[in-house]
N, C-alpha and C positions, 0 to 999 in steps of 0.2 A: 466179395465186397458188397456192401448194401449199398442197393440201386438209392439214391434218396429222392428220386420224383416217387416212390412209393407214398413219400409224408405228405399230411393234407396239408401241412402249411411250409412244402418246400422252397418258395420263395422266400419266408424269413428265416428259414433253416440255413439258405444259402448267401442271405446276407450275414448273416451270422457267421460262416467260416469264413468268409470275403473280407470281415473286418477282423476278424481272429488273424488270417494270415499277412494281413498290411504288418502290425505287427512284429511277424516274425522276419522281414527283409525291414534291412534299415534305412534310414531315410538318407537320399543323392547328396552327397559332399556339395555344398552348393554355401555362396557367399548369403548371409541372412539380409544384404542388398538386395540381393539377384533373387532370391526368394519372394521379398516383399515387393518387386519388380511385376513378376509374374500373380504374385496371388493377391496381393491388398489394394484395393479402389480406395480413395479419400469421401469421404460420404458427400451427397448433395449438403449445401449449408456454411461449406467451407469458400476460403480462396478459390482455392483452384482444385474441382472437385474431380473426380477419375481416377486413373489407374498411376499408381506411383510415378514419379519418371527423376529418379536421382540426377538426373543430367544439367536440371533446371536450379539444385541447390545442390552440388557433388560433396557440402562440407557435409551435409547428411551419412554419405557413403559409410567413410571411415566410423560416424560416429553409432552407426548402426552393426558394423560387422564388428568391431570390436568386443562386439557380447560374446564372439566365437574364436578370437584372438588366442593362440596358444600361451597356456599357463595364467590368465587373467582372472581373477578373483573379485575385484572389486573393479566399478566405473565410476567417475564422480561427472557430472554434465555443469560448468557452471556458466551461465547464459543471459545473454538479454534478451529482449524480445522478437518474435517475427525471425525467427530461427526455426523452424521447427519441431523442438522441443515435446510436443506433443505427439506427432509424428513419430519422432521416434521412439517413443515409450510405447504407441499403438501397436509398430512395429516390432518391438522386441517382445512385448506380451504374446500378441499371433505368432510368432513363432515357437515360443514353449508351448503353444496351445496346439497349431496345426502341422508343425511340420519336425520339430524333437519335441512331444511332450513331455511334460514334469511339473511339477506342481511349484506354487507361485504363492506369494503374499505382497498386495500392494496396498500402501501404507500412505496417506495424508494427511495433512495438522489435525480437520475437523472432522467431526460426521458430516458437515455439509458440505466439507469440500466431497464426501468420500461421494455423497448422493449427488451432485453436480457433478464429478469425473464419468461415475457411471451414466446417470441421462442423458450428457452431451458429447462425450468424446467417446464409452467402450461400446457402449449397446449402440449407438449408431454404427460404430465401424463395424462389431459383429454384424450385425443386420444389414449393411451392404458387399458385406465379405462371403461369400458361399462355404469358401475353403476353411472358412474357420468355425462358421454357427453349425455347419454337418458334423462338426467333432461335439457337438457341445450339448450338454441334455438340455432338453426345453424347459421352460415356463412349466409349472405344476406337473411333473413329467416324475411317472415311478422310475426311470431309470438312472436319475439321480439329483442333484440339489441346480436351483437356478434363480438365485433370490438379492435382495440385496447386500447381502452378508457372504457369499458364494456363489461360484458357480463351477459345475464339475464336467470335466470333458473325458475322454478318452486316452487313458494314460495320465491322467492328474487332476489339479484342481488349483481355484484362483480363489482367493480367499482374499476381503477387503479391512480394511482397521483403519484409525486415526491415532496421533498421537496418545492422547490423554485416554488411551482404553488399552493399560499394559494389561490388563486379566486378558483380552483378547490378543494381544501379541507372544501372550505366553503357552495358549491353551495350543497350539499347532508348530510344527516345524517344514522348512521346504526348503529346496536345494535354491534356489529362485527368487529372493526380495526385490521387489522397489518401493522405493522413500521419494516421494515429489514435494518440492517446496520445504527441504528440510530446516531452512532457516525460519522459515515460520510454527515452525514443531517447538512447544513450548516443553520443559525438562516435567518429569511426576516426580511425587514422593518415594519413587522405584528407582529413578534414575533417567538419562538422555535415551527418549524414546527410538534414536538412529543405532544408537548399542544395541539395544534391549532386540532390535528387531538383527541387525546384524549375527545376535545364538542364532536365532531363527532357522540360520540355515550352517553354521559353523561344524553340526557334526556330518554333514556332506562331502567334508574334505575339499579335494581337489574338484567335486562335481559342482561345489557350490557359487554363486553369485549373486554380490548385491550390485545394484545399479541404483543411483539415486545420483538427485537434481534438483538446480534453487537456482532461483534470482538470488545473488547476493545482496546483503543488506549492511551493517555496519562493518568496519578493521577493528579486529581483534575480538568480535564475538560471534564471527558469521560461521557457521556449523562449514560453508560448500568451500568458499574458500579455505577453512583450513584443509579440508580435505584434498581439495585442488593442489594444496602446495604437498600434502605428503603423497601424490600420486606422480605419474610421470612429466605432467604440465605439457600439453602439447597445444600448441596453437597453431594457425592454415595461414600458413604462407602461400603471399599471391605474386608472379611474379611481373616486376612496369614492364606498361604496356614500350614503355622508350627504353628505356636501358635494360632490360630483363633482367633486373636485380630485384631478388624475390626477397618479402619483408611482410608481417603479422601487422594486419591493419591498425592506428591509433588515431585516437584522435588528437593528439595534439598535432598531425599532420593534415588534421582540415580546415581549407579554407577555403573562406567567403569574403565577401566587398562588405566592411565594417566590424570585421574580428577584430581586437586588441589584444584578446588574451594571448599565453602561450600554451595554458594546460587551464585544467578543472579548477585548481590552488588560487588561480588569479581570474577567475570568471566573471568577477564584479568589475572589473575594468572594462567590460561590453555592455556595462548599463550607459544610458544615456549616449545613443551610439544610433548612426544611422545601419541599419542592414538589411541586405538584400540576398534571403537565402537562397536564390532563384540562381547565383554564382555558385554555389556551392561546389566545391571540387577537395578530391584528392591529390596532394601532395607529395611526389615519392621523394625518402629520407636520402636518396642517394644522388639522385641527376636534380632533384628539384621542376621536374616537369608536374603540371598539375594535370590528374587522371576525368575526364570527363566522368560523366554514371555510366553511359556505354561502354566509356574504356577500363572503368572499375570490375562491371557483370562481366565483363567479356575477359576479363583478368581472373577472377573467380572462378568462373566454367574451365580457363584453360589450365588451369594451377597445375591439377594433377597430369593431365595430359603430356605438360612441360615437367614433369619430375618433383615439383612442386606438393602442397599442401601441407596436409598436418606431419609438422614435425616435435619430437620430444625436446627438453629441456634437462632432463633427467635420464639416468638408466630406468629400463622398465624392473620393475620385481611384482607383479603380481595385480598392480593397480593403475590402470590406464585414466588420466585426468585428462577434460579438453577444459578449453576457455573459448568462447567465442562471444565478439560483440555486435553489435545490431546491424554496424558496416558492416561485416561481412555475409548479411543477406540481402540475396538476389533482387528479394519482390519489396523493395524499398529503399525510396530516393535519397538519396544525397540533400536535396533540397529539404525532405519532410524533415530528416533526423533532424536536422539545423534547427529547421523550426520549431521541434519538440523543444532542444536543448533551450532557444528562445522565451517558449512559453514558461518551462521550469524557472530560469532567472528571477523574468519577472515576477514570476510568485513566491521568488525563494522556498523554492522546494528543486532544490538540485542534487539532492540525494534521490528521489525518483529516478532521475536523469541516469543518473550514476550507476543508480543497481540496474533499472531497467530496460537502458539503454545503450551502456557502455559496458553491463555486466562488470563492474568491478563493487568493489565495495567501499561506502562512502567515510572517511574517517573527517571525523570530530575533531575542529579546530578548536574545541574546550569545554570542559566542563561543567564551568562554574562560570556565570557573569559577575564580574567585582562591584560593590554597591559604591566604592566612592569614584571610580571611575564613571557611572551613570550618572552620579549627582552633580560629576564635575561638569558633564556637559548640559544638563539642564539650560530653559532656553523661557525666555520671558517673551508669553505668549504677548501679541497684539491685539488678539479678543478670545473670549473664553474658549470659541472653537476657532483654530488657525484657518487659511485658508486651504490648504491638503483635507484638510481631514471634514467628510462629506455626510457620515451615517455612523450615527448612535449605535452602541449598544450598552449593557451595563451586564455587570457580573457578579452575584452576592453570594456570600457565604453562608449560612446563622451556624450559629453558635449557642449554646444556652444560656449566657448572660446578653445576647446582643444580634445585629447583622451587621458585616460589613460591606462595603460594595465599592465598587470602581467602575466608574465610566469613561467611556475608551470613544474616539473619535479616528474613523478607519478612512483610510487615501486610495488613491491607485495602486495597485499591488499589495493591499494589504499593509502600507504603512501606516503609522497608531501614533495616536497623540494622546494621552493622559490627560483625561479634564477634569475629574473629580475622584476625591479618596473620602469616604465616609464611614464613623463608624458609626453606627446606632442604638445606645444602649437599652437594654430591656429583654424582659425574657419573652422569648417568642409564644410563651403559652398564653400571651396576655393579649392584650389588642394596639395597649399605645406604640408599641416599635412597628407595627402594619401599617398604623395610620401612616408615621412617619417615613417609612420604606414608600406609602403613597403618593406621601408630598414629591418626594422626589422625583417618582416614575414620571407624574406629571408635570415635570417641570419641563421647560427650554432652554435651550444654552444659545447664548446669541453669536453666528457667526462672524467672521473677519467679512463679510460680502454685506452683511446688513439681515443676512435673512436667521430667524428662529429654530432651530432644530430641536426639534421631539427626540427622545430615547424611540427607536426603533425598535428591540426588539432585548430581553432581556434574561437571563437564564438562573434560575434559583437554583442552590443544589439543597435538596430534600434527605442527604444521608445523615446518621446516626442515632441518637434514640427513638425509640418506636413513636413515641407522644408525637416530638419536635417534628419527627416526619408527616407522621398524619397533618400536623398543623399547617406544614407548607403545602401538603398538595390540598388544604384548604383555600388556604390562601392564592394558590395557582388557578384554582376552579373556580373561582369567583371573580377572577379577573381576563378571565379567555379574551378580551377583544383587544385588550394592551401587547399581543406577542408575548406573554409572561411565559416561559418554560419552565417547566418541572426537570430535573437533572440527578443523577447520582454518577459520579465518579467510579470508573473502573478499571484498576491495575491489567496489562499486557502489553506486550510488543508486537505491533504487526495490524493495530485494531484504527480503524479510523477516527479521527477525531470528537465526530458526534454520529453514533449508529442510529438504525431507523428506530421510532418509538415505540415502547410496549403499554399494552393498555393496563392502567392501574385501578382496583376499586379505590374508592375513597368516599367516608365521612355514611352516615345512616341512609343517605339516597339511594346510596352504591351507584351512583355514578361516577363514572371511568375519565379520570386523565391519561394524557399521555407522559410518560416517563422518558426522555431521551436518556440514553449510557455516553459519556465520554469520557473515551481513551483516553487516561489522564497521562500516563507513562509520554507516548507521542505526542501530546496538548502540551505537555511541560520542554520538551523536546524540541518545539518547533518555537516557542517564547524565546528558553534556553539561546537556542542560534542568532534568533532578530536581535535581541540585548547585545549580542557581541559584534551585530555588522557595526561600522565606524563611520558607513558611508551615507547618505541621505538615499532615498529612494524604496525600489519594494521592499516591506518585511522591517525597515529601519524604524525604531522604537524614540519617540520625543517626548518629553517629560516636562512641566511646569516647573519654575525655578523654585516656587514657595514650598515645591512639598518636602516633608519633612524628612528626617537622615533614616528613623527609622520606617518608613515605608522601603526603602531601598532595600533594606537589611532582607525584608518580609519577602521581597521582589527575587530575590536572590538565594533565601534560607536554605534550598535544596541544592544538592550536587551530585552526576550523576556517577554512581560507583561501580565496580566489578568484582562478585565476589564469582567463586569456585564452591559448587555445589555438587556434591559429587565426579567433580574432575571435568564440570562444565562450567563454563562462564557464565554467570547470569548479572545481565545490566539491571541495576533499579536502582532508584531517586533515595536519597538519603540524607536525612536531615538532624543536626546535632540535636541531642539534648535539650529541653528549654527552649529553642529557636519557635519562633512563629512564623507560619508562613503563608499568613491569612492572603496577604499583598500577592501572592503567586498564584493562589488559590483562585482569586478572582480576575485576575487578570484571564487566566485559564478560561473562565466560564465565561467573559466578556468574549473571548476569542469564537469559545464553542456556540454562543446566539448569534454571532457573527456566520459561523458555516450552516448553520441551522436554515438562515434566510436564506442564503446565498445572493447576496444584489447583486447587480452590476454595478461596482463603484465608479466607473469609469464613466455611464452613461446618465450615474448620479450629481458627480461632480459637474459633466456640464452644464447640467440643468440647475445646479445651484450658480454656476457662473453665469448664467444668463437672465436667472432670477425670474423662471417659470412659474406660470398662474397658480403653478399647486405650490408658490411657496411664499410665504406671510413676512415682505420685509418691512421691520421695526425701526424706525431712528434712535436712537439713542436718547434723546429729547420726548420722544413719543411717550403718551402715559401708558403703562402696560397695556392697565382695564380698558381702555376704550377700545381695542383691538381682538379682547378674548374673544365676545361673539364672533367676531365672524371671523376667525382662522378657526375656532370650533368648526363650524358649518362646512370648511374646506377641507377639514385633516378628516371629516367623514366622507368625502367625495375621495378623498383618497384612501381610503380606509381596504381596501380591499387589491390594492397597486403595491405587489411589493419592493418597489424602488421607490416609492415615495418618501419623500421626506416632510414629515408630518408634524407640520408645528403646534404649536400653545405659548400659553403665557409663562413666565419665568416669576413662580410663586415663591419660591425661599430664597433666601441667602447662602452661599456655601458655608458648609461648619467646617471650621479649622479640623484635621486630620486626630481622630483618637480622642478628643475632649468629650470626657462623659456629660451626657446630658444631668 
């Protein structure tokens, strides 16, 4: 037998059969719990950073060893927040990586989600992991790939993609997928990127595995919930701490001092309501005893102990689903969720709530808002701007015969009062429709308090022909100190309302405006809902009686549909034939210079009710002109405040609605 200290580089000789024979003995039958127990730290950065300890969240257990579940094929994860959801994705990856390796494809909507996964959640974990970065070739390393597109270890490889990159989910196969945030995976011209990746690993057989996970988002076009329902459905029974009758947390069983509601369906019943989330407790569905947060965690941690926890809903065949909502994590109060579900209300945004915090998904109490039902409730203001409504904005359209625009007076919570509808005819390539788009910007609307309100802040949209665009981000550029935005409208689901600015050349100087994108699909979405609340308050939408039948029409033109596109659902706005829907269009853009600023209307409206030095109040008797100078002089003192409410003089008359000049 050859001595091998003979060789001058017997040391790498002999790590070399040292990692040849790991190898050939297979790895200790062990739970991928008890694995990630022993081998994976939580990086510094985190909550609660160290060495795993499932003991603190047990629902984690189950939902981590089930990647080793006999006969298990598919996981579906569907979840709200402050679950550790991340966790365990870390989790299941170092496991195919250090302890059964096989190679891996993980998949998310974007490339930036793909570069934000990696910077924040994998390369940290490797890099405080030992047991997993020793299997893994390095950074610019010949012994194999380590980049942002791959990375290759010993016995496999991890390979990264995004939805909308099928040539990349095509080019590789692996026994191994994960899909995160699959409701936010928008469909290609190839088909639903959750299939496409699903081949992926189909001809592995029985070795194979996909695991994928979502916040859920709308009923009946959410990718995680269907799949939730065609899997086994299991949710973590906890069992009372009084009667030990064990039940899957809801929230229609919590309560606090000034609930009214009974479920999510009836949640505006808790507006104008005194509460105190600091009561906050659980309610068991059986004795009616209410659970303190001690006796909730401490009902959580014992579940399985007591024979408890996740149980199925279904027989299992091959696809293990959980559900879990935000009550049922450990490291967060009873008090906070309350108050989250609070603050959604008042903003009416309680589908956040919904997906993010109760992990379900939010469905749509309608479609379509009816125009004669809005006109029926029209309401005769008592001065141009009611008393709610505290800060301007305005929303225009152009068009190549004309502009249109609406001016929107915004309240507490974002409720909206309709002050002006105008069209302005001329063709934008010329100057007179600017001038008079000028008149207006500069004008004041007199409030119900006495005092003058300036348009605060205002959003052009600059799309379609080449000329007409150049011409607005002219016109945008030459007016920077009015809040004038530049805008184009952009189709998706899942995009914020107004994204951060891209810089644009414009006009022989080449000097750069800023371009904001707004997510029209969810702008029209979030109008769409306000139109249909019935009740006054956040988000509640108030209309002048005079304006006319056909603005309604325009207000309401779109409706939102669900076609099947290769055997996916896809939701998008659809609008008949003929229809005009300029009225929706701008209301949209009033909305989006609305989030653009972001005020505090709350700490606006006081300051109009108290009729603060920075604000110019007019009698009615008052002659305009003698007052111009000097709120001029003030609305520049305020020029740089943006909660200010920044008067002037009230230079036009309103033009009747649609009457060509």
């Amino acid at each position: 037998m050859t001595d091998l200290s003979t060789f001058s580089n017997f040391g790498s000789v002999l790590d070399a059969v040292r990692r040849s024979m790991q190898h050939l003995i297979p790895p200790p039958d062990i739970k991928p719990s008890e694995w990630a127990e022993k081998n994976i730290k939580i990086p510094v950065g985190n909550a609660i950073p160290g060495p795993i300890n499932f003991d603190n969240a047990p629902y984690q257990r189950g939902m981590i060893d089930a990647i080793k579940e006999y006969g298990v094929r598919r996981i579906t994860y569907m979840t709200g927040a402050q679950l550790g959801k991340t966790t365990i994705q870390q989790c299941a990856t170092g496991y195919f990586i250090a302890h059964e390796p096989k190679s891996q494809i993980f998949v998310q909507p974007t490339q930036g989600d793909v570069q934000t996964f990696l910077e924040t959640k994998l390369r940290p974990m490797i890099e405080a992991n030992k047991s997993i970065s020793e299997k893994m070739a390095k950074p610019r390393s010949r012994d194999g790939v380590n980049n942002s597109r791959m990375i290759s270890y010993v016995g496999g490889w991890l390979m990264f993609s995004w939805a909308g990159s099928p040539k990349t989910l095509r080019s590789r196969s692996a026994p191994i997928t994960h899909a995160d945030e699959i409701d936010g995976m928008e469909a290609t011209a190839e088909g639903d990127p959750v299939e496409l990746l699903s081949q992926r690993s189909a001809t592995f057989g029985d070795q194979s595995l996909r695991t994928e996970s979502s916040t859920p988002t709308v009923k009946g076009v959410s990718r995680v919930e269907t799949a939730f329902l065609n899997g086994d459905r299991r949710r973590y029974y906890v069992p009372c701490p009084h009667c030990s009758e064990a039940q899957f947390l809801k929230w229609e069983n919590v309560t606090w001092e000034g609930r009214k509601s009974s479920n999510i369906q009836d949640a505006r019943e808790d507006l104008d309501q005194e509460h105190h989330p600091e009561t906050a407790g659980y309610r068991c569905e059986c004795c009616g005893q209410v659970w303190t947060d001690g006796e909730r965690i401490a009902a959580i941690r014992n579940a399985e102990k007591l024979g408890h926890g996740w149980k199925a809903e279904k027989p299992f065949h091959g696809h293990i689903s959980f559900h879990a909502p935000e009550m049922l994590s450990t490291f967060r109060k009873m008090r906070d969720i309350v108050q989250s579900y609070l603050d959604k209300l008042a903003l009416d945004d309680l589908q956040v709530f919904v997906n993010v915090s109760l992990g379900e998904t939010y469905e749509e109490k309608g479609d379509k808002a009816d125009p004669e039902t809005l006109q029926n409730r029209a309401e005769e203001y008592k001065s141009t701007v009611p008393n709610g409504g505290v800060y301007l904005t305005c929303g225009i359209d152009m068009q190549m015969d004309r502009l249109e625009l609406e001016i929107v007076a915004w309240g507490a919570g974002e409720e909206s009062w309709s002050i002006d509808y105008r069209v302005l005819w001329g063709d934008p390539l010329g100057e007179e429709v600017w001038e008079d788009l000028d008149d207006i910007l500069e004008s004041t609307y007199l409030h119900e308090s006495g005092a003058q309100l300036s348009i605060s802040a205002s959003c052009l949209d600059t799309g379609g022909t080449a000329g007409y665009t150049q011409r607005a981000y002219e016109y945008v550029k030459s007016r920077r100190n009015r809040k004038l935005f530049a805008i184009k409208g952009r189709g998706g689901w899942g995009m914020p309302i107004v994204q951060s600015p891209q810089r644009k050349q414009s006009g022989k100087d080449k000097r750069k405006i800023d371009l904001f994108i707004v997510g029209t699909d969810e702008a029209k979405l979030v109008v769409m809902r306000r139109l249909d609340l019935d009740k006054q308050g956040p988000g509640y939408c108030h209309f002048p009686i005079e304006r006319e039948t056909e603005w309604y029409r325009q207000l309401t033109a779109e409706k939102l549909v669900t076609r099947y596109i290769k055997g996916q659902p896809i939701r998008e706005w659809h609008k008949p034939d003929r229809a005009r829907n300029e009225g929706l269009d701008c209301r949209v853009y009033a909305l989006a210079a609305l989030k653009i600023m972001q005020p505090n209307l709350k700490r606006i409206a006081e300051r109009v009710a108290m009729g603060g030095d920075h604000i110019r109040t007019v009698q009615s008797d008052e002659p305009v002109k003698s007052s111009s100078t000097i709120i001029r002089k003030k609305a520049k003192v305020a020029e740089n405040n943006v909660d200010a409410v920044q008067p002037a003089t009230i230079i036009k008359k309103r033009k009747v609605f649609g009457n060509k000049k």
